[in-house]
N, C-alpha and C positions, 0 to 999 in steps of 0.2 A: 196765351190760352185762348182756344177758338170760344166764339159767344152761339148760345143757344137761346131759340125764343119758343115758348112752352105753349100752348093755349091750357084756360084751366078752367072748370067751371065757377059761375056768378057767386054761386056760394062759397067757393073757397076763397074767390079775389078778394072776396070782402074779409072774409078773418084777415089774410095776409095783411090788403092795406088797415086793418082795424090794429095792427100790432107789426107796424113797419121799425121796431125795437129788433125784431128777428132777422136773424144773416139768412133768408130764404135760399138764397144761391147754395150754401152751405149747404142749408138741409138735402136739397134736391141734390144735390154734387154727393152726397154720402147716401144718399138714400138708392141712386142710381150706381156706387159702385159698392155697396151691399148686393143689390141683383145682378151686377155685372159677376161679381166673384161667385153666386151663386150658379151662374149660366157657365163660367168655367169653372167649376167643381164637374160638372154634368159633362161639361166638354170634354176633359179628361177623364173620365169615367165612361162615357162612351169608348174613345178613342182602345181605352184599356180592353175593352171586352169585344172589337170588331176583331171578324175571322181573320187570320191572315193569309188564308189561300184565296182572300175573295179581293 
């Protein structure tokens, strides 16, 4: 699995390492393919409604 390095702001760092009990990969890992499913819902819903003579 490829690795990704995030920047986040100061006030988040700090909850995250205040509660390093939490799978953060996890979270971010589901929280980004929540939006990813939601940008292909739209994808295919575009795709549906473009002209076909165009």
């Amino acid at each position: 699995m490829p690795t990704m390095t995030l920047s986040v702001p100061d006030d988040l760092y700090r909850v995250i390492k205040h509660h390093n009990e939490v799978k953060w990969s996890v979270i971010a890992r589901n929280a980004m393919w929540e939006y990813a499913r939601k940008i292909q819902i739209l994808d295919s819903i575009l795709e549906s409604t473009k002209d076909p003579d165009t």
